[in-house]
Residue, then its C-alpha position, 0 to 999 in steps of 0.5 A: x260138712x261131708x259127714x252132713x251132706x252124705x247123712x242128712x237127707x229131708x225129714x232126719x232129724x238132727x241136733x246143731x250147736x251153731x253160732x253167728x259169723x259177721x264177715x265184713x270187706x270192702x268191695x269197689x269203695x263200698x262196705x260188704x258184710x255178710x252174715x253166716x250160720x257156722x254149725x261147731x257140731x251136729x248131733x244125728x237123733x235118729x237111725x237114718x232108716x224107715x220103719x218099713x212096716x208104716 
């Protein structure tokens, strides 16, 4: 999560292989489930740099 938060910055493009996470509790008598996207692996597709020239 660090790696993505110190390189992926508006319009960089990346790859994620990702799955769905069901998380289920019980809070004050009442059943809570939340749904999570968990990334397993995120690919940087391009350089991070700007043509300059564009």
């Amino acid at each position: 999560a660090e790696t993505c938060a110190n390189n992926l910055k508006k319009g960089r493009l990346a790859g994620v292989t990702d799955r769905i996470q069901v998380r289920q509790w019980e809070q004050e008598g009442k059943k809570r489930r939340k749904m999570e996207v968990v990334a397993d692996n995120v690919r940087f597709l391009d350089s991070g740099k700007k043509d300059e020239g564009q």
